[in-house]
KOLBA-471919 format. One record per atom (N, C-alpha, C, O): residue in three letters; x, y, z. Coordinates in steps of 0.2 Angstrom, whole numbers, plus 2048, in hexadecimal, padded with zeros to 3 digits. Example, Ala and Ser with C-alpha at 12.3 -4.5 7.8 and 13.67 -1.06 7.14 Angstrom:
<atoms>
Ala8427E4827/Ala83E7EA827/Ala8427F0827/Ala8477EF82A/Ser8407F5823/Ser8447FB824/Ser840800827/Ser843806828/
</atoms>
This chain:
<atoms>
Unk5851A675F/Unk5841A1765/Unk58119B763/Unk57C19B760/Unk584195766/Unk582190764/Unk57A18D767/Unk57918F76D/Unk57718A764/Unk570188769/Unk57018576D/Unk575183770/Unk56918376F/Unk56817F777/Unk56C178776/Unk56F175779/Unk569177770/Unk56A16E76F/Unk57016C76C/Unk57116676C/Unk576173768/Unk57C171769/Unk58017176E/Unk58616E76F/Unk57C175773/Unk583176778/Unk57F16E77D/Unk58216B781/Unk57A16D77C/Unk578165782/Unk57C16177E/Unk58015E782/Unk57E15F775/Unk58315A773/Unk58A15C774/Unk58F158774/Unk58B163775/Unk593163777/Unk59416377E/Unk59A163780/Unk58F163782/Unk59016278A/Unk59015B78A/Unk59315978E/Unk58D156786/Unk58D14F786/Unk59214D785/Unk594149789/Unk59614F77E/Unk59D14C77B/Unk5A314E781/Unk5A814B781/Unk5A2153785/Unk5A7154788/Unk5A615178E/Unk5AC151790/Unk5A214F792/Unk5A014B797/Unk5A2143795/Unk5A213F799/Unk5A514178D/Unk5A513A78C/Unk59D13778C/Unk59C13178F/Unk599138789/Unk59313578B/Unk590134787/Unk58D139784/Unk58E12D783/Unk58B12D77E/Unk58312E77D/Unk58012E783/Unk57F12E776/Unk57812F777/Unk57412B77C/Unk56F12C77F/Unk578124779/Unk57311E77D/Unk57311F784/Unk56E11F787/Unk578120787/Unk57912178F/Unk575127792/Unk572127798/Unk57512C78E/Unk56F12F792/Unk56A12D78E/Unk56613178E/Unk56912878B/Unk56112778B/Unk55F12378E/Unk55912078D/Unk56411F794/Unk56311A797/Unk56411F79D/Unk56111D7A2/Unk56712479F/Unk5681277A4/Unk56212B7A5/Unk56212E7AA/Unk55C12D79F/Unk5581327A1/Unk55012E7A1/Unk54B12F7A4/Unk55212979C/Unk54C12779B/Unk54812A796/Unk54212B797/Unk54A12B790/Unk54613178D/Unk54A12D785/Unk55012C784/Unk54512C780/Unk54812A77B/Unk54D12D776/Unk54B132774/Unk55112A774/Unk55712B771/Unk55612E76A/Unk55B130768/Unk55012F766/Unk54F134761/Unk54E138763/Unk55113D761/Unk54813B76A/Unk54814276C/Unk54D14576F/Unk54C14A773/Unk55214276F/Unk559145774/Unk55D14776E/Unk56214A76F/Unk55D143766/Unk560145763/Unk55C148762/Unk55E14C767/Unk55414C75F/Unk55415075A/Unk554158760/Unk55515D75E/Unk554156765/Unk55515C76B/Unk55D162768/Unk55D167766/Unk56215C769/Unk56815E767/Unk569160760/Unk56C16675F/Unk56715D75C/Unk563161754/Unk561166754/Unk56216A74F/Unk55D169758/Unk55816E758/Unk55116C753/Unk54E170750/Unk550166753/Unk54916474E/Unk544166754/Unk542161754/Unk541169759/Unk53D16775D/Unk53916675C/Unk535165760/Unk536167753/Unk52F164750/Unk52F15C754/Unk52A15A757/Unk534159753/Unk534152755/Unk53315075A/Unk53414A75B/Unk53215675F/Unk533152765/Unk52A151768/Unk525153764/Unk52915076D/Unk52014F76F/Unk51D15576D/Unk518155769/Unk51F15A771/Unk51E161772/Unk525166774/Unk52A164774/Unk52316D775/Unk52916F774/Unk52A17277B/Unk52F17677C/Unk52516F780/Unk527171786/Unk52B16A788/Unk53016A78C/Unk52A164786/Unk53015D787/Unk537160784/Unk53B15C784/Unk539166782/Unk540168783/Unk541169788/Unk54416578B/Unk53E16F78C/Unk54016F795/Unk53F16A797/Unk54016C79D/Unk53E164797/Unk53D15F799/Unk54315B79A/Unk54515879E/Unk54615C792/Unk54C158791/Unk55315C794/Unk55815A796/Unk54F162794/Unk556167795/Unk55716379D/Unk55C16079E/Unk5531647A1/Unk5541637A8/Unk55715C7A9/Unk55B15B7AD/Unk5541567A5/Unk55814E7A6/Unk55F1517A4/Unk56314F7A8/Unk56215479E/Unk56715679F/Unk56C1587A4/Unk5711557A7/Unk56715F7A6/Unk56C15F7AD/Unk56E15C7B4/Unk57315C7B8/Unk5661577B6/Unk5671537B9/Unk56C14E7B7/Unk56F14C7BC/Unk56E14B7B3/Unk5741467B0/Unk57A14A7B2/Unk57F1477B5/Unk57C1527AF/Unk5831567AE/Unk5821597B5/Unk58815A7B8/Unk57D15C7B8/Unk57D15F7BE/Unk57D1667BC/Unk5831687BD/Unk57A16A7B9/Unk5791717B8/Unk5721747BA/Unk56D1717BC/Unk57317A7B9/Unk56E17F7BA/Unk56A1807B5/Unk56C1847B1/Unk56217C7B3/Unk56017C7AD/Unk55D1837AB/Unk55B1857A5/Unk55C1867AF/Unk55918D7AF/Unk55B1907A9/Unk55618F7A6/Unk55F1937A6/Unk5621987A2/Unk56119379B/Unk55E196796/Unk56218B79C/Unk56218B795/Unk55A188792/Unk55818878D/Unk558187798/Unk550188794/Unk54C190795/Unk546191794/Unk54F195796/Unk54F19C794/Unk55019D78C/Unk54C19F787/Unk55719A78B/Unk55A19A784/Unk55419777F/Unk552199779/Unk55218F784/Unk54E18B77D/Unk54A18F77D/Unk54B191777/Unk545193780/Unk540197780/Unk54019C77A/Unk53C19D776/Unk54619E77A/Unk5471A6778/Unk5481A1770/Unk5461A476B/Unk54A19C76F/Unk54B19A769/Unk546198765/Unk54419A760/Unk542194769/Unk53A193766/Unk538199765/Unk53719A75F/Unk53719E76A/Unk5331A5766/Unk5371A875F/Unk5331AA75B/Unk53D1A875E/Unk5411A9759/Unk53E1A5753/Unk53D1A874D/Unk53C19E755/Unk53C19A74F/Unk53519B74D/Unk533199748/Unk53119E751/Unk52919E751/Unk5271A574F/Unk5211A674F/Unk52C1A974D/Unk52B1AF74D/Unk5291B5751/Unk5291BB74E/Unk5281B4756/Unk5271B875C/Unk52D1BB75E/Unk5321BA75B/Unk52C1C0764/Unk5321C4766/Unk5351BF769/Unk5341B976A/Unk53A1C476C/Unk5401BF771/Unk53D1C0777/Unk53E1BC77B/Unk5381C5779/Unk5361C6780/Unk5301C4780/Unk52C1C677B/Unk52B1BE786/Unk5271BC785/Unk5221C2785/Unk5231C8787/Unk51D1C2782/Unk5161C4780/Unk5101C5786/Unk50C1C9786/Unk5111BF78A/Unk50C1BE78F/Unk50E1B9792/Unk5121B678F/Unk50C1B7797/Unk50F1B379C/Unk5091AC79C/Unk5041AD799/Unk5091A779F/Unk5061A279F/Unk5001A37A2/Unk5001A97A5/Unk4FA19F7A2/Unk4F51A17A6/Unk4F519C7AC/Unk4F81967AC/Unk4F11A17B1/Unk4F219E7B9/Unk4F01977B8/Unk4EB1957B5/Unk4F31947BA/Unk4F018A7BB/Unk4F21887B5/Unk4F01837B3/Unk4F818B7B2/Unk4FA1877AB/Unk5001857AC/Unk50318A7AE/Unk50317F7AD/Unk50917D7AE/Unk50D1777AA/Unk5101737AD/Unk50D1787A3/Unk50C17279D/Unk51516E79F/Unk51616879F/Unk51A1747A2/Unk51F1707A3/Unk51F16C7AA/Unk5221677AB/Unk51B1707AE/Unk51B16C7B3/Unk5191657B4/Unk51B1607B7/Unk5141667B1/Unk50F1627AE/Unk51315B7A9/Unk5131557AB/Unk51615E7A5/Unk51C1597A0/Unk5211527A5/Unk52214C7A5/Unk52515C7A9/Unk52A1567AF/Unk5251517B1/Unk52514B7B0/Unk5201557B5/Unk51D14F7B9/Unk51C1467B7/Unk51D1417BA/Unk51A1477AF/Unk51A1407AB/Unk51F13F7AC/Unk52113A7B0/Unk5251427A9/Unk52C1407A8/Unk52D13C7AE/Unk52D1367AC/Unk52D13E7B4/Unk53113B7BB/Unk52C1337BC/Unk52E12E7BE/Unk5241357BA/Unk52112F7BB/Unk52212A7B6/Unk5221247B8/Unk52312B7B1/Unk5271267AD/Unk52E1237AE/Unk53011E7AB/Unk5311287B2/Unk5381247B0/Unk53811E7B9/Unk53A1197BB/Unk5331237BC/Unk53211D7C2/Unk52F1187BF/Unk5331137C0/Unk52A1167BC/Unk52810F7BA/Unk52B10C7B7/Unk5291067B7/Unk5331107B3/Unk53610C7AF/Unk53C1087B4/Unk53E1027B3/Unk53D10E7B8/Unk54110A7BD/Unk5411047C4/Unk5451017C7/Unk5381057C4/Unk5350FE7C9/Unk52E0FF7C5/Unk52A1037C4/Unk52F0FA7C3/Unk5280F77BF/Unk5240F47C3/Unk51E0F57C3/Unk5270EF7C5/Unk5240E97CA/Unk5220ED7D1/Unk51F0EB7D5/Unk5230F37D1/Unk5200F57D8/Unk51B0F67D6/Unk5170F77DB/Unk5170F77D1/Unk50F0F87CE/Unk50A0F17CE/Unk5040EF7CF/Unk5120EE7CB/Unk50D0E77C7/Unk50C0E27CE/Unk5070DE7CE/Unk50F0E37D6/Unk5100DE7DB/Unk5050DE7DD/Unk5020E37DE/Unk5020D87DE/Unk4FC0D87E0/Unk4FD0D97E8/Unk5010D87EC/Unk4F50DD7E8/Unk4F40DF7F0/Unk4F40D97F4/Unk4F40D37F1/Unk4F50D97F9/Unk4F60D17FF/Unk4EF0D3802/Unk4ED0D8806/Unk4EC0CE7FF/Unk4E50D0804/Unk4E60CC80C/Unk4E90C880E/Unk4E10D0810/Unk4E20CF819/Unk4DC0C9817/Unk4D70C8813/Unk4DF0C381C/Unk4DB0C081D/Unk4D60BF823/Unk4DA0C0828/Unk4D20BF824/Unk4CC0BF82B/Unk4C60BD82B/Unk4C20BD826/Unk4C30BB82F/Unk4BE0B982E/Unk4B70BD82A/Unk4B80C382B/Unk4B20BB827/Unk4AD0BE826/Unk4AA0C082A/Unk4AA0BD82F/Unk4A80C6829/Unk4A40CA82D/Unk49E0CC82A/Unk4A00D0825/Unk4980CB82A/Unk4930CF827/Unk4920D682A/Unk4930D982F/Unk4900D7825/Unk48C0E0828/Unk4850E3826/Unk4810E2821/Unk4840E582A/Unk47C0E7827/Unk47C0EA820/Unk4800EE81E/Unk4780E781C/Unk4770E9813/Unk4750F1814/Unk4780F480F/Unk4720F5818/Unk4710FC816/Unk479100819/Unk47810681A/Unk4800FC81B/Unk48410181D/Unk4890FF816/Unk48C0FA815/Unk48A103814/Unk49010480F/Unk499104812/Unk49B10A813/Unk49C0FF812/Unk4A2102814/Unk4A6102810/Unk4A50FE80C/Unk4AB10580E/Unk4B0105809/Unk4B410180B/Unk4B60FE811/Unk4B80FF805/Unk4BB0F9805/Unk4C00F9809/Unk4C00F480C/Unk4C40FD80C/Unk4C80FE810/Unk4C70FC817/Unk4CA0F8819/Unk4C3100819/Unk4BE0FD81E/Unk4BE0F7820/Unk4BF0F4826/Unk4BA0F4818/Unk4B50ED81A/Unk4BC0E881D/Unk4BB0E5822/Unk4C40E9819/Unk4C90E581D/Unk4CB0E7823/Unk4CD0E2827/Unk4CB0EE826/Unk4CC0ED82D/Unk4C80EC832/Unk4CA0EE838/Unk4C10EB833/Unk4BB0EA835/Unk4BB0E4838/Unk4BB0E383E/Unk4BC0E0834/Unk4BD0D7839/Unk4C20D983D/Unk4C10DA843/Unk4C90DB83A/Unk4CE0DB83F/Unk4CD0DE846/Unk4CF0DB84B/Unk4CB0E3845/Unk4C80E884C/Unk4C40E2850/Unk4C60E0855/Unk4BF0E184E/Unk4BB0DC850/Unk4C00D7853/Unk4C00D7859/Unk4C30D3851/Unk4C80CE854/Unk4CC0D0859/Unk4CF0CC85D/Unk4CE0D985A/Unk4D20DB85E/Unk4CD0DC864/Unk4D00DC86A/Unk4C60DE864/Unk4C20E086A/Unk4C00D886F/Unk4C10D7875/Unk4BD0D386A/Unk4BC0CD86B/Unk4C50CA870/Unk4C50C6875/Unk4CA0CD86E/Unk4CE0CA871/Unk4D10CC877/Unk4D50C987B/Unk4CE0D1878/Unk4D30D687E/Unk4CC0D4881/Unk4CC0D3887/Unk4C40D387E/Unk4C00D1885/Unk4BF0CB889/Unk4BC0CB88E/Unk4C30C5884/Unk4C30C0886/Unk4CC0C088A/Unk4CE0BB88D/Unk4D00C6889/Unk4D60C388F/Unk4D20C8895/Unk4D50C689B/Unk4CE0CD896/Unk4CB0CF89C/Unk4C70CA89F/Unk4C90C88A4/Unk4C20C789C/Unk4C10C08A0/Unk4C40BC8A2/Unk4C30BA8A7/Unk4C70BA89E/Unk4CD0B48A3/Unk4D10B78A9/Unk4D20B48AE/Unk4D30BE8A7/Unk4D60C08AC/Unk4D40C28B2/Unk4D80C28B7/Unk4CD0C28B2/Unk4C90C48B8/Unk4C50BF8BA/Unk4C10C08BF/Unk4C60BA8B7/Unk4C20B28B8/Unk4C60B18C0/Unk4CC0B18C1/Unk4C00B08C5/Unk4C60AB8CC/Unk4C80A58CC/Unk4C60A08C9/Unk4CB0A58D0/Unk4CF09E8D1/Unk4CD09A8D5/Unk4C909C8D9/Unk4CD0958D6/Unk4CA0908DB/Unk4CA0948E2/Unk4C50958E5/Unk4D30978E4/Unk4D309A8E9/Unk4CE09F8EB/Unk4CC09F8F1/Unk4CD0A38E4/Unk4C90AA8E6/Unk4C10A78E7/Unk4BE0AA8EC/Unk4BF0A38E4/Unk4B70A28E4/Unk4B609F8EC/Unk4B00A08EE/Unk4BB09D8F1/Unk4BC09B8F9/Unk4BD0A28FC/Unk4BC0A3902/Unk4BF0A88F7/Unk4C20AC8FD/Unk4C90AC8FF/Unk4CB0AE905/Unk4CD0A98FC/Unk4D00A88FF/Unk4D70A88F9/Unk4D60A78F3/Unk4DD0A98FB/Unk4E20AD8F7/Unk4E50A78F4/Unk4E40A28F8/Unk4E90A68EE/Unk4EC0A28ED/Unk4F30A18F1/Unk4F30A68F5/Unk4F809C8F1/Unk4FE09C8F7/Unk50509E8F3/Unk50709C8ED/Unk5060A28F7/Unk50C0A68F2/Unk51109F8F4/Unk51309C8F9/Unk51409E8EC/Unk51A09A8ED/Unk52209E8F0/Unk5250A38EE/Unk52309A8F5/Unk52A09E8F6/Unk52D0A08EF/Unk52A09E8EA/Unk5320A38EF/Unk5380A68EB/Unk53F0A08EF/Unk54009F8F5/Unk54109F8EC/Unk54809A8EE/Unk54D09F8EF/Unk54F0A38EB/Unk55009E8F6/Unk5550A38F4/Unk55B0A18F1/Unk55D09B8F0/Unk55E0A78ED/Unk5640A68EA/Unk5680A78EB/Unk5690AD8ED/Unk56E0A38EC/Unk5750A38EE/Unk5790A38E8/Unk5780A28E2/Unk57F0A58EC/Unk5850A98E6/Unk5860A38E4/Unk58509D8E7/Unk58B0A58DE/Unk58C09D8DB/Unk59409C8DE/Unk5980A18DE/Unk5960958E1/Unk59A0958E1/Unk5A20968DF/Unk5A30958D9/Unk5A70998E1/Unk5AC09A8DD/Unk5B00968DA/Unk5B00918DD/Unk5B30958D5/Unk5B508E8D2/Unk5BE08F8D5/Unk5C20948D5/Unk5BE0888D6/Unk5C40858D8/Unk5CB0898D4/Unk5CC08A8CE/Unk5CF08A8D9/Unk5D508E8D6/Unk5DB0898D9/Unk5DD0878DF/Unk5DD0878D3/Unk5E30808D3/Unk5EA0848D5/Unk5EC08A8D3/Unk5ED0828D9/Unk5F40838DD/Unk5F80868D6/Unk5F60828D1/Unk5FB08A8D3/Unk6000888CF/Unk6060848D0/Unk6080838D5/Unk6070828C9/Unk60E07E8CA/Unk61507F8CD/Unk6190828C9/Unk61607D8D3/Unk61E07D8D2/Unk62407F8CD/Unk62507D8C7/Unk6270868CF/Unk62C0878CB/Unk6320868CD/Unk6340878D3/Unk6370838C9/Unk63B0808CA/Unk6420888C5/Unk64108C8C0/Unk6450888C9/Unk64908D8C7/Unk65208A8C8/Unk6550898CD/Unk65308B8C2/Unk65B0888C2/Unk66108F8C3/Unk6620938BF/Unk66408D8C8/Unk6690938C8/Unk6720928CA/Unk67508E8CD/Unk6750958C8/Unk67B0948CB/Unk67F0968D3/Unk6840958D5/Unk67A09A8D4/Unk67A0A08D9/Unk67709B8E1/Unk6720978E1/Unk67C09C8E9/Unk6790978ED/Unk6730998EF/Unk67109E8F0/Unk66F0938EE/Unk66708F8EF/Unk66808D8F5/Unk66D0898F6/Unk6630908FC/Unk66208C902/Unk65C0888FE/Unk65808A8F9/Unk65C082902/Unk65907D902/Unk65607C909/Unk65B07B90D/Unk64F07C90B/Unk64E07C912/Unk64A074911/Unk64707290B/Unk64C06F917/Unk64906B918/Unk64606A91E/Unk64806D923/Unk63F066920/Unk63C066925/Unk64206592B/Unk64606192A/Unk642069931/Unk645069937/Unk64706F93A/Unk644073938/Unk64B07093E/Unk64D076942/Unk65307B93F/Unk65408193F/Unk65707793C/Unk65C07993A/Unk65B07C931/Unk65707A92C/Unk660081930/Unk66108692A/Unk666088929/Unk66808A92F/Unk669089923/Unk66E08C920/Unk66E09591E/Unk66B097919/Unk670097921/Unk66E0A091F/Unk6750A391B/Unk6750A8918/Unk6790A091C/Unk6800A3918/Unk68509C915/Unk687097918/Unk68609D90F/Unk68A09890B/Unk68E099905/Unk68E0A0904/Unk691096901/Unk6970998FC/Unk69A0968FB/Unk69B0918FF/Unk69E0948F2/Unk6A20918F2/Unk6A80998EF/Unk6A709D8EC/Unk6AE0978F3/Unk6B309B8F1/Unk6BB0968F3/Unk6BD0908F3/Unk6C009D8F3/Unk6C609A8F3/Unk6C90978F9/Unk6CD0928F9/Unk6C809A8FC/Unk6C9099907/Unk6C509C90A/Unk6C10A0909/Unk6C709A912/Unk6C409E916/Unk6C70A191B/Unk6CA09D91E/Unk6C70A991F/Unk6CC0AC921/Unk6C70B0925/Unk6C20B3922/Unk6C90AE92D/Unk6C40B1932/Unk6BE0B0932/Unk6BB0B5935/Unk6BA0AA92E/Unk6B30A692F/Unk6B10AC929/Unk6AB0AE929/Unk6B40AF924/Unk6B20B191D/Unk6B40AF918/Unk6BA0AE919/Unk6B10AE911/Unk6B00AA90B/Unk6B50B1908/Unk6B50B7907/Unk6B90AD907/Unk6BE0B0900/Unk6BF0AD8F8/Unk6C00A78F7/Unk6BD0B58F3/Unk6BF0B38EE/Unk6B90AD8EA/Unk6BA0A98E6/Unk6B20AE8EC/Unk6AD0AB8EB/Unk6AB0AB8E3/Unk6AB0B08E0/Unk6A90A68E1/Unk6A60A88D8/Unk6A309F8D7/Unk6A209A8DB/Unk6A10A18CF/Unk69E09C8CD/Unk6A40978C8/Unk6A40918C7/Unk6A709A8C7/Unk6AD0978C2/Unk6B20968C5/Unk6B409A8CA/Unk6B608F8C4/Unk6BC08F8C7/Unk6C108B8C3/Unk6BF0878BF/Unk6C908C8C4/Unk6CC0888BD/Unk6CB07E8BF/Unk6C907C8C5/Unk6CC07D8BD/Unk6D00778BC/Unk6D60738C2/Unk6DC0748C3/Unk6D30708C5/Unk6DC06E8CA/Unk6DB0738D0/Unk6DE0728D5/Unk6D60798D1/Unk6D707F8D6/Unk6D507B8DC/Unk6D10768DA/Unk6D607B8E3/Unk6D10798E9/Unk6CC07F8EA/Unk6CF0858EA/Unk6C807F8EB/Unk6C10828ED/Unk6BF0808F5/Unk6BF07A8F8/Unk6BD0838F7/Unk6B90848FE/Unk6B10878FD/Unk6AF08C8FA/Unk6AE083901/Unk6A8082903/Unk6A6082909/Unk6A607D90C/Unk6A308A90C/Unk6A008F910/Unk69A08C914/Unk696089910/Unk69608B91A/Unk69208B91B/Unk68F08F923/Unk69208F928/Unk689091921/Unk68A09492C/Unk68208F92B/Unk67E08D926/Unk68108D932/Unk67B089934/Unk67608B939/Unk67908E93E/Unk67308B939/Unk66F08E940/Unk66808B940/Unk66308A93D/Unk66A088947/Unk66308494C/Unk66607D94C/Unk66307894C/Unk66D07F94D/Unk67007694E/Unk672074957/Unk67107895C/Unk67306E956/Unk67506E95E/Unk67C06B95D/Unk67E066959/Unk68106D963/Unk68806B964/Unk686062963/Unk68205E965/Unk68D06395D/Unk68E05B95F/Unk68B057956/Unk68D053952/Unk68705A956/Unk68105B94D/Unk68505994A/Unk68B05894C/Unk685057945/Unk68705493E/Unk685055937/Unk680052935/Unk689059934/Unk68605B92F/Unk68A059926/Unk690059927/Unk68A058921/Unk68D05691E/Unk68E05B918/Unk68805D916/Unk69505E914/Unk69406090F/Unk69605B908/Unk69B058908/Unk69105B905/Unk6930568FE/Unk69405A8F9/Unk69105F8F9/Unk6970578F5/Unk69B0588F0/Unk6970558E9/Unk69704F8EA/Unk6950578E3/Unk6940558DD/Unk6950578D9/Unk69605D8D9/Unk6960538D3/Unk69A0538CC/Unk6950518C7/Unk69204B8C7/Unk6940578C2/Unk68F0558BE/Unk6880508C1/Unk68604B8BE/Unk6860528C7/Unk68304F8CB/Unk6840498CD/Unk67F0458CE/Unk68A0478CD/Unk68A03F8D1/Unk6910418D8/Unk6950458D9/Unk68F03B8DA/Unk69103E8E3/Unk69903B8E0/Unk69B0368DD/Unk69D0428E4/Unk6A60408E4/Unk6A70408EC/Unk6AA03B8EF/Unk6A50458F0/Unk6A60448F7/Unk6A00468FB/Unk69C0498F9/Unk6A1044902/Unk69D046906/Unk6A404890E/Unk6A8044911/Unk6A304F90F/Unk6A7051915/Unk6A205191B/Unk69D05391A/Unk6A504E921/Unk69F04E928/Unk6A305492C/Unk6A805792B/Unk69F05592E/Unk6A105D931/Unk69A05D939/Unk69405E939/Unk6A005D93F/Unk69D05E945/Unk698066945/Unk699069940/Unk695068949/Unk69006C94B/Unk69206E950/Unk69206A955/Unk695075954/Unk69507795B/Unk69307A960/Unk69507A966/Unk68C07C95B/Unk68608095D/Unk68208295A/Unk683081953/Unk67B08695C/Unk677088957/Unk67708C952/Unk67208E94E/Unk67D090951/Unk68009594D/Unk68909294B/Unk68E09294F/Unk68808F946/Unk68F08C944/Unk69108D93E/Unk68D08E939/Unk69808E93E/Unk69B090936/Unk69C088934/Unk69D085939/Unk69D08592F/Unk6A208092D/Unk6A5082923/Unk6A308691F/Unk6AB07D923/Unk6A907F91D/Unk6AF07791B/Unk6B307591F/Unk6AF076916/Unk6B4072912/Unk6B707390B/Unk6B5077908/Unk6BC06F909/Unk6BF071905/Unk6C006A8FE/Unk6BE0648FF/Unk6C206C8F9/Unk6C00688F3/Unk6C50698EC/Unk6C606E8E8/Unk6C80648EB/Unk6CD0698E4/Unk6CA0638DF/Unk6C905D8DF/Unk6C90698DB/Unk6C30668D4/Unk6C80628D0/Unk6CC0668CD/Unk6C805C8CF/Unk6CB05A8CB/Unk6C80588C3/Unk6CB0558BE/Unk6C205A8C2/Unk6BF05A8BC/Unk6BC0608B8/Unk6B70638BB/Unk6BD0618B1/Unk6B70678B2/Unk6B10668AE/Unk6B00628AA/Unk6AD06C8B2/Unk6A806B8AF/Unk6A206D8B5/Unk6A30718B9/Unk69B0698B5/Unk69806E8BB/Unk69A06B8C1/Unk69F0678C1/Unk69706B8C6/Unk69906B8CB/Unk69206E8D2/Unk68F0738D0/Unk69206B8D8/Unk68D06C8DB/Unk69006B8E1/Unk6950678E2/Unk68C06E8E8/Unk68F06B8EF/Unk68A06E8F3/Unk6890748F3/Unk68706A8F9/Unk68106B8FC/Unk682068904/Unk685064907/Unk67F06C906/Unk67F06B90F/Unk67A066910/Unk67406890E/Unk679060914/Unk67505C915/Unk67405B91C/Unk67905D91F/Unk66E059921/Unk66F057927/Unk670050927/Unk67204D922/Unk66F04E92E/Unk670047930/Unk66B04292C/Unk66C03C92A/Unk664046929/Unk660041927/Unk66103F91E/Unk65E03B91A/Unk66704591C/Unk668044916/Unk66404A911/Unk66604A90B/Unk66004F914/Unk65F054913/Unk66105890E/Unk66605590C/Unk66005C90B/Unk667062907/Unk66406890B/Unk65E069909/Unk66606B90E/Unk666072911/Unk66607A90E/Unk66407F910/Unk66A077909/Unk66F07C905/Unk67307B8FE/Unk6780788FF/Unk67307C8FA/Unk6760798F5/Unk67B07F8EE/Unk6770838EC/Unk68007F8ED/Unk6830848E7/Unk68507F8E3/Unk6870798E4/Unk6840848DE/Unk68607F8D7/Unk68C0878D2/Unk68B08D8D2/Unk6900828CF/Unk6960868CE/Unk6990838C8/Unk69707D8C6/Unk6A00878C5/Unk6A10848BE/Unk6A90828BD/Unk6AC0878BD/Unk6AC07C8BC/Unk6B107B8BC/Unk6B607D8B4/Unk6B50788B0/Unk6B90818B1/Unk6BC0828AC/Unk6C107D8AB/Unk6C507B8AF/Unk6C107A8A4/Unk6CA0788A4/Unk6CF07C8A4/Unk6CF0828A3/Unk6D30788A5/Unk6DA07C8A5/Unk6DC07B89F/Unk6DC07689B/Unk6DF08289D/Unk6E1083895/Unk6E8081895/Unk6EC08289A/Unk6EA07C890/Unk6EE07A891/Unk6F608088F/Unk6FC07F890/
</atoms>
């Protein structure tokens, strides 16, 4: 069976891990870690710094050092001539490896924060305070003794100010409570109108204009047959005549109302169309001689638009 200190170099080579690295990973010098793996342990401090070593091992590989400082053990006594089973057990209060780890870990702390040793105390600064020569205080003390003193001095000089009276009090008499102002809600902030939406369609748009009268039924289509719109749309050919629908309500007999006619919004005609009462049909007629868009609106007497359809004239294929 191989030894303690070959099987720690063949746990090393197979982990990848070179000598320097764990002697930078244990903190433990780089000849005692070779002569460990050797099996010299004349060369090491002592031969309880092999369990010492064994455990930086495991802590680096992560094992169970137990069995193999059993093994070191059983090999020391082999090399030392004794049996393989100890003789006597240690005496009470003897703990040389415990005692070993212990340095172990506090060296490699100082190796690893040095400057936490070397930082100077901050001394408290405070006034001097004497003390009577026959009382001994320990240094600890002698620093927090002013301080306490400056904290009783201070809380007795805020009870006297605090309980000092006031011009009012020395009369007997209360000082005058200021109102409290009342508080009001804060204003709501201004909420602006939205804008105007302008909506383009081809579909009949009533247009109400200030006054009595309104358009509730309109259309452009083919004819009209029994005061109904026939054959209604937005398209029409070329050269077709069109009619244009309208019923009125809140007119008086006699009224005047006009339907116009527009081309690519510029005026082609204006039809006058009397009024017979306050519920009236009219309607007029129109043969599109150009193509393209096309528009026609019901107006009052003051020029108004009531009413308005907008519509598409196709050409004629030849």
């Amino acid at each position: 069976m191989a030894s303690v200190g070959e099987r720690l170099r063949l746990l090393r080579d197979t982990r990848n891990t070179t000598i320097e690295e764990m002697t930078a990973g244990t903190g433990i010098g780089q000849s005692y870690l070779e002569a460990l793996e050797r099996d010299e342990i004349h060369e090491l401090p002592g031969k309880a710094f092999g369990k010492l070593y064994i455990r930086a091992y495991a802590e680096i590989f992560g094992f169970d050092p137990q069995s193999w400082i059993d093994d070191y053990d059983r090999e020391q006594r082999l090399v030392a001539g004794a049996s393989t089973e100890p003789t006597s057990s240690a005496p009470a209060g003897s703990r040389p490896v415990a005692a070993a780890i212990a340095r172990w870990k506090a060296e490699r702390a100082a190796a690893v924060a040095p400057e936490l040793d070397a930082l100077p105390e901050e001394p408290v600064v405070a006034p001097e305070v004497s003390a009577p020569a026959n009382v001994n205080i320990p240094p600890v003390k002698r620093r927090i003794a002013p301080l306490v003193l400056l904290a009783v001095v201070a809380i007795a000089s805020a009870i006297y100010f605090g309980m000092r009276p006031t011009d009012g009090d020395k009369n007997g008499e209360q000082p005058p409570v200021q109102p409290v102002p009342e508080a009001r809600p804060p204003e709501p902030p201004a909420i602006e109108p939205p804008p105007p939406v302008v909506v383009e369609t081809k579909a009949p748009v009533p247009v109400r204009a200030p006054g009595r009268l309104s358009v509730t039924e309109f259309g452009v289509g083919r004819r009209v047959v029994n005061l109904s719109l026939e054959g209604e749309s937005d398209h029409f050919a070329q050269g077709v005549r069109v009619c244009f629908s309208s019923r009125v309500l809140g007119g008086r007999r006699g009224e005047i109302l006009s339907h116009v006619w527009l081309y690519n919004e510029k005026f082609q005609q204006s039809i006058k169309l009397p009024l017979g009462g306050p519920d009236w049909r009219t309607h007029s007629n129109k043969t599109l001689g150009h193509a393209g868009p096309w528009a026609v609106e019901v107006r009052d007497a003051d020029g108004n638009a009531l009413a308005r359809v907008t519509f598409t004239c196709d050409p004629t294929r030849p």
